[in-house]
KOLDONU-15125 format. One record per residue (C-alpha): x, y, z; residue number from 1; residue in three letters. Coordinates in nm, 4 decimals. Each point is the difference from the previous one (the first is absolute). Example, Ala and Ser with C-alpha at 12.3 -4.5 7.8 and 13.67 -1.06 7.14 Angstrom:
! KOLDONU-15125
- 1.2300,-0.4500,0.7800,1,Ala
- 0.1370,0.3440,-0.0660,2,Ser
END
This chain:
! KOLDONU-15125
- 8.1987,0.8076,-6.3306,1,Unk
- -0.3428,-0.1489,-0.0871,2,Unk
- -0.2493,-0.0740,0.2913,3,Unk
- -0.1557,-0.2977,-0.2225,4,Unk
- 0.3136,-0.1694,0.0049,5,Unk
- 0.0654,0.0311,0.3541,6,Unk
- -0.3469,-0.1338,0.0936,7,Unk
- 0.0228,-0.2876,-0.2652,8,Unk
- 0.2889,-0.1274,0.1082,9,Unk
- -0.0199,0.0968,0.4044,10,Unk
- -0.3810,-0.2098,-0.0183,11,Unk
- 0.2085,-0.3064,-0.1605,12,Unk
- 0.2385,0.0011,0.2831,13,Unk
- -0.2151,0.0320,0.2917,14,Unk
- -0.2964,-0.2329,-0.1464,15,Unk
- 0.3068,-0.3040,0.0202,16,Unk
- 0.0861,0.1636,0.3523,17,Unk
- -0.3573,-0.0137,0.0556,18,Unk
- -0.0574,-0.3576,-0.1313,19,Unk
- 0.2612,-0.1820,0.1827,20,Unk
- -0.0790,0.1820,0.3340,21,Unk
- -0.3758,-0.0927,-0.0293,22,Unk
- 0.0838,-0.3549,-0.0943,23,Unk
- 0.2404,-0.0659,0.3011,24,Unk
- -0.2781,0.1956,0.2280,25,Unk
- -0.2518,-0.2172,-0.1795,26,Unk
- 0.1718,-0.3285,0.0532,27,Unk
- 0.1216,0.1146,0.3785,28,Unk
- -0.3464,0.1102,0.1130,29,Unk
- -0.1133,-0.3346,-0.1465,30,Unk
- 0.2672,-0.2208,0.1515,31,Unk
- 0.0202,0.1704,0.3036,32,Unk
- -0.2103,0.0345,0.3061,33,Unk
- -0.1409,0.3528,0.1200,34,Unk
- 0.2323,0.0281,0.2820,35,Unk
- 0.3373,-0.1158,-0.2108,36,Unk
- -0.0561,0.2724,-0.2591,37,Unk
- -0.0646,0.2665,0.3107,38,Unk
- 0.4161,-0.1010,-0.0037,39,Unk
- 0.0173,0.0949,-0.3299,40,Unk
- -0.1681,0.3216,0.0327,41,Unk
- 0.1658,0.1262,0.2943,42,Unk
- 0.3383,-0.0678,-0.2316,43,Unk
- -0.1333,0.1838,-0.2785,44,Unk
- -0.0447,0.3202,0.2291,45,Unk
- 0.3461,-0.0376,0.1339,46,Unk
- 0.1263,-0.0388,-0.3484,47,Unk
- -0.1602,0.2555,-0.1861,48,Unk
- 0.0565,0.2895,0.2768,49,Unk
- 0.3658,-0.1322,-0.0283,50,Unk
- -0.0172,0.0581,-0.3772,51,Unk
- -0.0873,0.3972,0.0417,52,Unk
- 0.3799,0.0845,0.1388,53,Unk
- 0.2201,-0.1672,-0.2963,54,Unk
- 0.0260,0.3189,-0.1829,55,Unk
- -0.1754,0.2441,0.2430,56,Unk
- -0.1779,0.1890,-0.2817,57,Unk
- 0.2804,0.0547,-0.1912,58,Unk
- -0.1457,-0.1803,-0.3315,59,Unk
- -0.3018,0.1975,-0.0587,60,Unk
- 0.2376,0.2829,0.0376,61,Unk
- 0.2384,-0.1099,-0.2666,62,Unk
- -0.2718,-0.0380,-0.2216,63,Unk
- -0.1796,0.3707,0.0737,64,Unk
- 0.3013,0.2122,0.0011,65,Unk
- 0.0986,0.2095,-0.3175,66,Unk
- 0.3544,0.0491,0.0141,67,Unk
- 0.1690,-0.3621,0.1496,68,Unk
- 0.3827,-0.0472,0.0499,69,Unk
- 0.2051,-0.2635,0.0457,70,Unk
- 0.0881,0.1007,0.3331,71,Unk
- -0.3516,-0.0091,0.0987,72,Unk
- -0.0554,-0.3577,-0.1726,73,Unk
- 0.2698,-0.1172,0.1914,74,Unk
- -0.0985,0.1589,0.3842,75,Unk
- -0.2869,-0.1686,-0.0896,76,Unk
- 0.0873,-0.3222,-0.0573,77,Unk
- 0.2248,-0.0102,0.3206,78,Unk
- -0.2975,0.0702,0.2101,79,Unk
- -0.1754,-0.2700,-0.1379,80,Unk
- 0.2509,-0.2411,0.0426,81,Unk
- 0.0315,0.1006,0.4103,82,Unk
- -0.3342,0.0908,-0.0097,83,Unk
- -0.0599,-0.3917,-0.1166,84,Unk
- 0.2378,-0.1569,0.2206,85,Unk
- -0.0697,0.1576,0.3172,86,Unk
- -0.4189,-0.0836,-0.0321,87,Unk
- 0.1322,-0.3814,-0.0678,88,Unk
- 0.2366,0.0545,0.3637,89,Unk
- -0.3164,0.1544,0.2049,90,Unk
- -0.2340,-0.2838,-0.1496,91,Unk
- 0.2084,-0.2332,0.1197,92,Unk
- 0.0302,0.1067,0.3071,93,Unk
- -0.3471,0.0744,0.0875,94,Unk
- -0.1390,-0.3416,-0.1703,95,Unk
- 0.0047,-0.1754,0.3288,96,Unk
- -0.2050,0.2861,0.1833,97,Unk
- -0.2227,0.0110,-0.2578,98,Unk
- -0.0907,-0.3634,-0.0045,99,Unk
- -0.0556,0.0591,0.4015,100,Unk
- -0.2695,0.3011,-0.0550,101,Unk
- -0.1792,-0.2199,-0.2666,102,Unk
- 0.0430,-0.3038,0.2014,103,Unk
- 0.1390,-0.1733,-0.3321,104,Unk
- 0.2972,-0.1540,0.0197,105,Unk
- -0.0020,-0.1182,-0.3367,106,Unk
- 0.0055,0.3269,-0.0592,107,Unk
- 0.3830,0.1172,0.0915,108,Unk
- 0.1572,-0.2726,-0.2640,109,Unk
- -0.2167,0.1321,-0.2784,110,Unk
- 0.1386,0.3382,0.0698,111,Unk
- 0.3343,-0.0830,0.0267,112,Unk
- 0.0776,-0.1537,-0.3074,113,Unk
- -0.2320,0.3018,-0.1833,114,Unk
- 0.2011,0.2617,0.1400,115,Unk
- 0.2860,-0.1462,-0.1960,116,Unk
- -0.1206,0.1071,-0.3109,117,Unk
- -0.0831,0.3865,0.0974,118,Unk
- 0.4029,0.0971,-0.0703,119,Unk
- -0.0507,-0.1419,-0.3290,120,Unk
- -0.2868,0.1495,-0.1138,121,Unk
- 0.1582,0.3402,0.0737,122,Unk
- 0.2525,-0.0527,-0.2136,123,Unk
- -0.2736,0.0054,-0.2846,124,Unk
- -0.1853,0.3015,0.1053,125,Unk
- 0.2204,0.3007,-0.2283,126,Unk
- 0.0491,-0.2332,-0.2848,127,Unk
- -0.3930,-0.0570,0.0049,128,Unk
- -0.0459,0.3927,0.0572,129,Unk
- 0.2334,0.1038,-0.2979,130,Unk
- -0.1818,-0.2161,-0.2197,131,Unk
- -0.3050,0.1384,0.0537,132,Unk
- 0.1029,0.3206,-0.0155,133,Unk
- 0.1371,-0.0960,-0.3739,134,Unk
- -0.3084,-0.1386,-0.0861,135,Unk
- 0.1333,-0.3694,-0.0331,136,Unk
- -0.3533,-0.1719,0.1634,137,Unk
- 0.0256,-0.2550,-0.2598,138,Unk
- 0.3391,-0.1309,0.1620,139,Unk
- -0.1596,0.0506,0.4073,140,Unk
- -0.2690,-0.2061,-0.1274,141,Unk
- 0.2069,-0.2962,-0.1754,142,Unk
- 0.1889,-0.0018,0.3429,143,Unk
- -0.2591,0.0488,0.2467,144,Unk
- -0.2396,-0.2703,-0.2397,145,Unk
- 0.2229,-0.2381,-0.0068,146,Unk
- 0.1428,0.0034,0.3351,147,Unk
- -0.3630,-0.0136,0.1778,148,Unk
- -0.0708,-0.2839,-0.2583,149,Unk
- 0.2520,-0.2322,0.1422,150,Unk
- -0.0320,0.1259,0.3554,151,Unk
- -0.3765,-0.1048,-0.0334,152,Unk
- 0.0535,-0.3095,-0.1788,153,Unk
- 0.2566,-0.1083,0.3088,154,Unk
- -0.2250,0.1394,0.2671,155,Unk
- -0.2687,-0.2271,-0.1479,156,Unk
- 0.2222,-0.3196,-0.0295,157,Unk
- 0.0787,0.0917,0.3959,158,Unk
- -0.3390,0.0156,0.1025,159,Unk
- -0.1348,-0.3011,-0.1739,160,Unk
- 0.3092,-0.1719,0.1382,161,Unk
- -0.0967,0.0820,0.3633,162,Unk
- 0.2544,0.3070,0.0632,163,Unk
- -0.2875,0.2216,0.1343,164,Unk
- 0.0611,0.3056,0.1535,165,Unk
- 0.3276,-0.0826,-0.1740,166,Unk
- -0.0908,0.0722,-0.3702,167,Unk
- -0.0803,0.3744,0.0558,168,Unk
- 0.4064,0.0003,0.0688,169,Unk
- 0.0691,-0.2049,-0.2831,170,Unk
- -0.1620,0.2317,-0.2380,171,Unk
- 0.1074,0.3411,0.1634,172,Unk
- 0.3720,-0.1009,0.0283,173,Unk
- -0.0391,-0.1008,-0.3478,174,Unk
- -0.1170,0.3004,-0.1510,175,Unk
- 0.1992,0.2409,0.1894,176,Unk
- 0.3427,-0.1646,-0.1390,177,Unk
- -0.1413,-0.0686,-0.2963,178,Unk
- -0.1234,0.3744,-0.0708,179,Unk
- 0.3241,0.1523,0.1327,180,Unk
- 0.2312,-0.1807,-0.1833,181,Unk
- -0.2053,0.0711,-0.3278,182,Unk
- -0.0065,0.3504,0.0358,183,Unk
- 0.3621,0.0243,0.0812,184,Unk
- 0.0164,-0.1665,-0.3491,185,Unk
- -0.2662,0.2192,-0.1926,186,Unk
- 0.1536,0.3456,0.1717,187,Unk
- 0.3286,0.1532,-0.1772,188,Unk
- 0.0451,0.1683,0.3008,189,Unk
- 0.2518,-0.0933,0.2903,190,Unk
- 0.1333,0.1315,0.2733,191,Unk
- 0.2875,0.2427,0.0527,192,Unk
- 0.1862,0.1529,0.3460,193,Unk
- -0.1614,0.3111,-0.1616,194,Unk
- -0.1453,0.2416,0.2806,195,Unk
- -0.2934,0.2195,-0.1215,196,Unk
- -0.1191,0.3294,0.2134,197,Unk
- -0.3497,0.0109,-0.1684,198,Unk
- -0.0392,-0.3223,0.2062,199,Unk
- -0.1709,0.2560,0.2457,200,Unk
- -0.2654,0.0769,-0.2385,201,Unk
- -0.1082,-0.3967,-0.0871,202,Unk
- 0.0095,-0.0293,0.4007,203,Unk
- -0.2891,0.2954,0.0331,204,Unk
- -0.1774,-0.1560,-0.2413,205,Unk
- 0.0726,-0.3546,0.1265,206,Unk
- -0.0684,0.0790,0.3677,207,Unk
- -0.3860,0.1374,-0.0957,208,Unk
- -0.0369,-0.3405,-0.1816,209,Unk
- 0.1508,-0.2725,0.2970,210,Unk
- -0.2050,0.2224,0.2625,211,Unk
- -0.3362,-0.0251,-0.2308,212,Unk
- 0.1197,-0.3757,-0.0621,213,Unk
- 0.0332,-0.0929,0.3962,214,Unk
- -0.3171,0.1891,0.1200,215,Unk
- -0.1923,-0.1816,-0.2651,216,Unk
- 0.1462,-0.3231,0.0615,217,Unk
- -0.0364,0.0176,0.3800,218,Unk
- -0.4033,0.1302,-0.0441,219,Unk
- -0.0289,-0.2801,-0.2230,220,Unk
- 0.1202,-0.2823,0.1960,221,Unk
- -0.0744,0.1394,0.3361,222,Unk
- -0.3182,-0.2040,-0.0843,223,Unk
- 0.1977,-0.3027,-0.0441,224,Unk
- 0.2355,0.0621,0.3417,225,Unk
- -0.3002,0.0441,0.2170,226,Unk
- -0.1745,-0.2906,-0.1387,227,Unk
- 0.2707,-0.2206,0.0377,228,Unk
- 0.0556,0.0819,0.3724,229,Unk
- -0.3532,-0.0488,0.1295,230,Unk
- -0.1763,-0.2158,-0.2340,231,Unk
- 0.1199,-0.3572,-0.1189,232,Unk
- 0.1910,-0.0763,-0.2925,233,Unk
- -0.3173,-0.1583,-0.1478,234,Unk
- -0.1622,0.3383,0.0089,235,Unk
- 0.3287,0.1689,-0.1445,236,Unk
- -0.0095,-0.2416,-0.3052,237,Unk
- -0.3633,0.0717,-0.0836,238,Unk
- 0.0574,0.3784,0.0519,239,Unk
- 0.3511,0.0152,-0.1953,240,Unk
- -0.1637,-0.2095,-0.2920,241,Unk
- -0.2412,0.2402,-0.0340,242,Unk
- 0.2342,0.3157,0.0010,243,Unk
- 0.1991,-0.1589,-0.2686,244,Unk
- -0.3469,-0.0087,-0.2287,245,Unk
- -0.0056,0.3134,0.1296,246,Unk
- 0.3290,0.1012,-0.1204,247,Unk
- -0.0455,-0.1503,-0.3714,248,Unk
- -0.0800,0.2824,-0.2052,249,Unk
- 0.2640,0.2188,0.2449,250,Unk
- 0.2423,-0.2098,-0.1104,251,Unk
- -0.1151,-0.0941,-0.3591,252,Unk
- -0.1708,0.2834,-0.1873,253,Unk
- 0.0854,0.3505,0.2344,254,Unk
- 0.3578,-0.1193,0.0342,255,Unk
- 0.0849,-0.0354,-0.3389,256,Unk
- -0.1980,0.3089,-0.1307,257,Unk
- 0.2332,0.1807,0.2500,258,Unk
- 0.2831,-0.1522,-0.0340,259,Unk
- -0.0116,0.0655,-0.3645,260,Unk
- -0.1306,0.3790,0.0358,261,Unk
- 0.2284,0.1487,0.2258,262,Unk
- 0.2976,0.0497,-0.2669,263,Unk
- -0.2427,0.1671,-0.2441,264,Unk
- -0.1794,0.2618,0.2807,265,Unk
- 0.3392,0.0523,0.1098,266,Unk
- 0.0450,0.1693,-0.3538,267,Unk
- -0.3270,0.1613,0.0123,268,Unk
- 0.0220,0.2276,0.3067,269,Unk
- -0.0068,0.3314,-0.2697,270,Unk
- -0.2914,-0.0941,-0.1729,271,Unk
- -0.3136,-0.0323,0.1997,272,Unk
- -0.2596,-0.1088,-0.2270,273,Unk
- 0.2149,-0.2592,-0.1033,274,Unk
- 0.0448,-0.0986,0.4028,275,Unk
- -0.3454,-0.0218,0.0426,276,Unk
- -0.0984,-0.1849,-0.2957,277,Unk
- 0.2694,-0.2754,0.0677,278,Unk
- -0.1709,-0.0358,0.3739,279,Unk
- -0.3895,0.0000,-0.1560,280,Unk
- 0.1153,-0.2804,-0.2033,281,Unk
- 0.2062,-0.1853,0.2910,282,Unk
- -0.2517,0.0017,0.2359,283,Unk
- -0.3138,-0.0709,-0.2571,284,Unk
- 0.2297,-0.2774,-0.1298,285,Unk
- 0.0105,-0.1447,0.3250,286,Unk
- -0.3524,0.0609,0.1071,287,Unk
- -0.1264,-0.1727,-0.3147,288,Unk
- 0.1612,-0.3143,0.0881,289,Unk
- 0.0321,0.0117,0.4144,290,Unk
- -0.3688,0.1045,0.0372,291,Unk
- -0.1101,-0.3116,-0.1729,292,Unk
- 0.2435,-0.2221,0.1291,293,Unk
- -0.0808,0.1186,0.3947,294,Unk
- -0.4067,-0.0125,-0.0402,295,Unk
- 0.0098,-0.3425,-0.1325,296,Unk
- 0.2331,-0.1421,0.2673,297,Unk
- -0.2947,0.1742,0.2523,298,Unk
- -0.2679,-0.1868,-0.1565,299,Unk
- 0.1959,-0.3212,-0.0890,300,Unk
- 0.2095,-0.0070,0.3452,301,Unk
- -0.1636,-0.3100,0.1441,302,Unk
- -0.0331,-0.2302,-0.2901,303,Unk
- 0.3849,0.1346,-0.1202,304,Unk
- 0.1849,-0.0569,0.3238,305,Unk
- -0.1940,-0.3728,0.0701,306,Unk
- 0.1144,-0.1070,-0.3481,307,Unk
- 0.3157,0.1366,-0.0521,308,Unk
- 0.1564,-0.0559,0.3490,309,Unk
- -0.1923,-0.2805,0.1597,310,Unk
- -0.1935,-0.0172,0.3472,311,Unk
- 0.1250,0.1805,0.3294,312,Unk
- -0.0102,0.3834,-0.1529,313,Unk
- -0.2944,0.1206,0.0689,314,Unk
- 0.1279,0.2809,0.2326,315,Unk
- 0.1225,0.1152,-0.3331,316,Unk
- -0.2824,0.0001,-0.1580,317,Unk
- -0.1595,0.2826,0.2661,318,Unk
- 0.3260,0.2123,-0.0697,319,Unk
- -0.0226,0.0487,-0.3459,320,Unk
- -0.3214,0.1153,0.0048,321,Unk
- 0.1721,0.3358,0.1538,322,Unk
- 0.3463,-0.0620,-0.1997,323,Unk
- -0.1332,0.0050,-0.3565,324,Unk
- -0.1417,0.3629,0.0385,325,Unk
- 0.3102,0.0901,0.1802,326,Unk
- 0.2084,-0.1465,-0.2300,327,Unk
- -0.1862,0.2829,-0.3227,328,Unk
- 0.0820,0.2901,0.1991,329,Unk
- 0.4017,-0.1153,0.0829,330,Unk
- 0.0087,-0.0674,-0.3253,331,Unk
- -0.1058,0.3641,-0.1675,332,Unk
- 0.2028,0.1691,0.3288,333,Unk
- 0.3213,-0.1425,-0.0541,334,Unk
- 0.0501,0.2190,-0.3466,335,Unk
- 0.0406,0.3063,0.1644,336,Unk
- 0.3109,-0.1501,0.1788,337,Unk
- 0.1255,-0.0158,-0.3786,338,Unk
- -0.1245,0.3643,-0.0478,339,Unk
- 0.1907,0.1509,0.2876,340,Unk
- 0.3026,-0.2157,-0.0498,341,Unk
- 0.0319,0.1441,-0.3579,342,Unk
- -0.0868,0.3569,0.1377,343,Unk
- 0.2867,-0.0624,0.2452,344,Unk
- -0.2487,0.0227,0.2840,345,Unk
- 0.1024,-0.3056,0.1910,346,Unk
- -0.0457,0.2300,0.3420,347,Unk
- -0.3261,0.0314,-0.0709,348,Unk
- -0.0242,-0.3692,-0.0691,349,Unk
- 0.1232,-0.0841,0.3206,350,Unk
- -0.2351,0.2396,0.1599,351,Unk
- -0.3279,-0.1360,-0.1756,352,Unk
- 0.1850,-0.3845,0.1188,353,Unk
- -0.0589,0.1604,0.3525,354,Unk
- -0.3845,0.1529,-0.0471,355,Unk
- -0.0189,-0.3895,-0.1464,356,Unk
- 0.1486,-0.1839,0.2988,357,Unk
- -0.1235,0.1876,0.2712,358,Unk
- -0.3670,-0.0803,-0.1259,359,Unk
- 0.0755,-0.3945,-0.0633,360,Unk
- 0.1622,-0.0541,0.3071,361,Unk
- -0.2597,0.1663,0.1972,362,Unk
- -0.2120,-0.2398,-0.1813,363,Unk
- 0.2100,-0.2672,0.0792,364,Unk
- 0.0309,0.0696,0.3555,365,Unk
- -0.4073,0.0662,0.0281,366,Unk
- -0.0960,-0.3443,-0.1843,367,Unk
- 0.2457,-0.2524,0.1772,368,Unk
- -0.1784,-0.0761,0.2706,369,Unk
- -0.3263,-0.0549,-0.1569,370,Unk
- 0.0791,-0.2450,-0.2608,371,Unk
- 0.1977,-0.0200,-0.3167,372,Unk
- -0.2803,0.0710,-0.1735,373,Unk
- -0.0733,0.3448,0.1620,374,Unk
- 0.3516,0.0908,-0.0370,375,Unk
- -0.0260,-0.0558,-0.4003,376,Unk
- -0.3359,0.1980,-0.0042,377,Unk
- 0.1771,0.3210,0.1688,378,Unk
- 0.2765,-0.0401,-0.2498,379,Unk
- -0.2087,0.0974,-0.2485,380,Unk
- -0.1420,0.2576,0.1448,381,Unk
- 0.3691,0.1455,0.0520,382,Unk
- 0.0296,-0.0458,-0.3581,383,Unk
- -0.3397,0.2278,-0.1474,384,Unk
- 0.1325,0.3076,0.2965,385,Unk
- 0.3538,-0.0671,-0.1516,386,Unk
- -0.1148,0.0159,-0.3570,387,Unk
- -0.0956,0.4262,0.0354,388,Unk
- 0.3263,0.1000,0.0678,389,Unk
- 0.1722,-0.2218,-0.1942,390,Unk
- -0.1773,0.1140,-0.3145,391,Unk
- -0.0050,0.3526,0.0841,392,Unk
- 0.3937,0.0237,0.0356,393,Unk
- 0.0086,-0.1813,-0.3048,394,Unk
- -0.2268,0.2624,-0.1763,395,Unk
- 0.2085,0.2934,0.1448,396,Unk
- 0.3542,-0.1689,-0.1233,397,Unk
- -0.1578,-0.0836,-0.3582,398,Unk
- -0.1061,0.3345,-0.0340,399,Unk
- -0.3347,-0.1245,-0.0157,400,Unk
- -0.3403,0.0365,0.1108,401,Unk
- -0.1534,-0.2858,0.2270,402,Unk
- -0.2715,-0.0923,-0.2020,403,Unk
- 0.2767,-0.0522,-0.3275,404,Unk
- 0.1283,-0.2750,0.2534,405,Unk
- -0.2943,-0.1555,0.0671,406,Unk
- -0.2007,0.0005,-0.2730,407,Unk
- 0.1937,-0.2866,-0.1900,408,Unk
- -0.0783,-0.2488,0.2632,409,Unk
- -0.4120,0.0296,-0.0046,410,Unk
- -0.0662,-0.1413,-0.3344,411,Unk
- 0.1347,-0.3139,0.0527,412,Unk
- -0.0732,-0.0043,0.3797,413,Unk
- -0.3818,-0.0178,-0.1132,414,Unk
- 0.0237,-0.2385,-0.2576,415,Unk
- 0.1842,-0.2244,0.2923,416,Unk
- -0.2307,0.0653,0.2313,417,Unk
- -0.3141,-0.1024,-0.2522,418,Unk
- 0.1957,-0.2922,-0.0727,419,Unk
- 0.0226,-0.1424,0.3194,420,Unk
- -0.3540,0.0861,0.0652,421,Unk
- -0.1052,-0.1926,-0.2874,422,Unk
- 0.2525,-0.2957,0.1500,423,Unk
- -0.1408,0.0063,0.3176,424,Unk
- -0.3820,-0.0191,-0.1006,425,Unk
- 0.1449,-0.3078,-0.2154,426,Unk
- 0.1496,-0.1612,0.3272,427,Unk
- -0.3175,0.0697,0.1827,428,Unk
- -0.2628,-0.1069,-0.2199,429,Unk
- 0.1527,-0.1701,-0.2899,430,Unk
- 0.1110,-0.3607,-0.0458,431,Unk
- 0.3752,0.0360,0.1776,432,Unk
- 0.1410,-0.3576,0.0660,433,Unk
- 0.2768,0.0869,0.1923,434,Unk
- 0.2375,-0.2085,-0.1335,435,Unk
- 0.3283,0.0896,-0.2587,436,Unk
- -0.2149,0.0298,-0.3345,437,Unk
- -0.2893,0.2115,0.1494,438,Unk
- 0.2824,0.2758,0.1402,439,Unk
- 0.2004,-0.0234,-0.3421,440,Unk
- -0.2992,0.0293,-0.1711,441,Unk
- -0.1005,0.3147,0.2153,442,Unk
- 0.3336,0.1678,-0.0305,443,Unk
- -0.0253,-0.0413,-0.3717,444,Unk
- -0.3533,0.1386,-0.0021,445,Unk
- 0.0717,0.2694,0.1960,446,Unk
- 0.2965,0.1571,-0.1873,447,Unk
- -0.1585,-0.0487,-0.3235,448,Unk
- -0.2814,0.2285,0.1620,449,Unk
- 0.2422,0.2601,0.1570,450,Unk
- 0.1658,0.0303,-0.3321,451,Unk
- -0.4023,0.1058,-0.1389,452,Unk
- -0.0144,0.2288,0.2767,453,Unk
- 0.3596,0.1683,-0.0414,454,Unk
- -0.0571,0.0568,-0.3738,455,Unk
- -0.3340,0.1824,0.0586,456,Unk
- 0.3415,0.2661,0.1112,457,Unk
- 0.2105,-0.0747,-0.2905,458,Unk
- -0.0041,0.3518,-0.1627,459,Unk
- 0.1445,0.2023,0.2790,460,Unk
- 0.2833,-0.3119,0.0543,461,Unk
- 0.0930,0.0290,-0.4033,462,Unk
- -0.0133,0.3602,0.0693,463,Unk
- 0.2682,-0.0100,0.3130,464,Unk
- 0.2056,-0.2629,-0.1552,465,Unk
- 0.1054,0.2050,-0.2981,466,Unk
- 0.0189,0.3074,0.1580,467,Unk
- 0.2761,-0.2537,0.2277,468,Unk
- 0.1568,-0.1133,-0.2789,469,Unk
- 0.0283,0.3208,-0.1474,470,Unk
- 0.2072,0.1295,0.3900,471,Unk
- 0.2060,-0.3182,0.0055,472,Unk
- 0.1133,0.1078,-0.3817,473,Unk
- 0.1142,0.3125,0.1593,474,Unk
- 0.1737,-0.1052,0.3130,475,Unk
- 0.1383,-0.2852,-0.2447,476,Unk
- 0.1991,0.3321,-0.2248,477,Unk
- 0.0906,0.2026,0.3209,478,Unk
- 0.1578,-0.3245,0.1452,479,Unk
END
């Protein structure tokens, strides 16, 4: 099993995922008003806290544990199926009451037709999890490329044909069946009346995982709820816009990276320098390209947002100026959930979820009544007390010291930071126009100096990357 391949193919799948949801969010945020894509936002939370139960855990489980049966494939794959048809039964139900708390009633349609697809995408979930288990990215990311494809290509035909809120069903039902189907097609796998005891041990390991999964979910779009209920949907739609920049390199770079390294530190767990040089090169890896990314859309949020969306967000723009930097330190803290999942510490996952919650909903609950704006600057502050223990657990389960976790993240940290110093003296004091050119011109600029900058640290990177390649040739012969 070779980690390049994983992330070469897993970044091919999820930049099409990533494509033809940023299109459709794109064309929506363009076509719609502020308070019609609040809608669409309070659907997304439903859905996606819907989408935690369809296999309750059970694939990261399939894909961590050593010695997998039959029996256990199968016990999994019945849960799923339940587990997929019973979240589609309570969204259904609760769609109406839903719509009431938002005071949307657009809102209970949209989530009645979406929970229609949840049964099917459980029926994907052990197929997907035994491929990756085998290694077979290149087929997830034909299936998941093409399918997202096509669902964004019909989501955008929707939404320039007037189907509003409408096209973010389009596209989701879309993929969903699409993927499923696929998978059931690309797995050799199917399923028996086979009954397997060691289902016990993929539910420990699965339970750990759905708890971590809920309490993160529910500190992450608390935010959204309480928004929602006391401010208007305008104000949802600017704040919601700006999560989902927020969310970018979550769901783009850190996801993938993950995704793709928890087979290989599953396989690692006896060899500690090996464990600790895959994370130094996960986490520098996405440093070097998030740090960049996040201090560029601080300095360029105003011009960005007016050109790219249009008038009526500039609630957003006063948002990101707290998300970006929030967005870094997510970003480098959600690799130790793939360190303690491939430990088989998913209690300990759950418990840092809690330290995590407890600190963003106090947040949450201390910013609401003063202002959107308030609540997003306490967030981050949640995030930098969060960031200690989170760090130092994942220190202790590498085997590590803290300042071996750390250190990879400085170098390119400063040459971000210099970077978007240099940008912002530019957008002071030079000659910015504030039109489309000007900001692709600056974008170019700027990346063209941060690559200057993160050279100046080339020799340690060459240095970590072959000692990397030299661990994934290992784990490669012991798999």
């Amino acid at each position: 099993m070779k980690l390049g391949h994983n992330l070469k193919w897993t970044s091919l799948a999820q930049i099409s995922k990533l494509c033809a949801q940023f299109v459709v969010v794109f064309m929506l945020a363009r076509l719609l008003e502020p308070s019609e894509y609040g809608v669409v936002a309070m659907a997304t939370v439903v859905v996606n806290f819907s989408l935690m139960f369809r296999d309750m855990g059970l694939g990261a489980a399939i894909i961590q544990k050593q010695d997998l049966g039959r029996g256990d494939i199968d016990a999994a794959f019945r849960v799923s199926l339940v587990a997929g048809s019973l979240v589609c039964l309570l969204v259904l139900l609760a769609a109406v009451p839903l719509a009431t708390y938002f005071s949307a009633p657009g809102l209970a349609p949209l989530l009645a037709v979406l929970s229609l697809s949840f049964p099917i995408a459980g029926c994907g979930i052990v197929h997907q999890a035994l491929l990756e288990r085998a290694g077979h990215f290149r087929r997830i990311a034909r299936i998941e490329g093409s399918s997202n494809l096509v669902g964004g290509a019909l989501g955008l035909v929707s939404a320039l044909e007037g189907a509003g809120a409408w096209s973010l069903v389009v596209q989701l039902a879309f993929v969903s069946i699409a993927t499923s189907v696929q998978l059931w097609l690309a797995s050799e796998w199917r399923p028996t009346a086979s009954r397997g005891l060691g289902y016990r041990g993929l539910a420990a390991f699965g339970s750990g995982v759905l708890g971590f999964n809920l309490v993160n979910y529910l500190s992450r779009n608390l935010d959204s709820i309480l928004v929602g209920r006391f401010y208007s949907s305008t104000v949802l739609g600017n704040y919601s816009l700006a999560y989902r920049l927020m969310l970018f390199p979550l769901q783009s770079i850190t996801l993938v990276v993950s995704r793709s390294l928890l087979p290989v530190l599953s396989r690692l767990q006896s060899d500690r320098r090996g464990r600790v040089e895959v994370y130094q090169i996960a986490v520098g890896g996405i440093t070097l390209v998030v740090a960049p990314m996040m201090v560029g859309l601080y300095v360029l949020r105003e011009p960005f947002i007016r050109l790219a969306f249009g008038e009526g967000w500039d609630l957003a723009v006063q948002l990101l100026a707290w998300f970006a930097p929030t967005a870094l330190l997510q970003s480098v803290m959600s690799v130790t959930g793939v360190v303690l999942m491939a430990a088989r510490r998913t209690r300990t996952l759950l418990h840092l979820g809690v330290i995590g919650a407890m600190l963003q909903v106090g947040a949450f609950a201390l910013g609401i009544t003063h202002g959107v704006v308030v609540m997003a600057a306490l967030y981050l502050l949640a995030n930098l007390l969060n960031f200690i223990p989170v760090m130092l657990v994942c220190a202790r389960v590498l085997g590590a010291r803290p300042s071996e976790v750390t250190q990879p993240m400085i170098p390119p940290l400063i040459a971000a930071l210099i970077m978007g110093g240099t940008l912002e003296l530019y957008m002071r004091y030079g000659d910015f126009a504030q039109d489309a050119v000007s900001l692709t011109l600056a974008i170019m600029a700027s990346a063209a100096w941060y690559v200057v900058l993160a050279l100046a640290f080339s020799r340690e990177w060459r240095r970590r990357a072959l000692s990397a390649l030299s661990v994934f040739r290992r784990a490669t012969k012991a798999a």
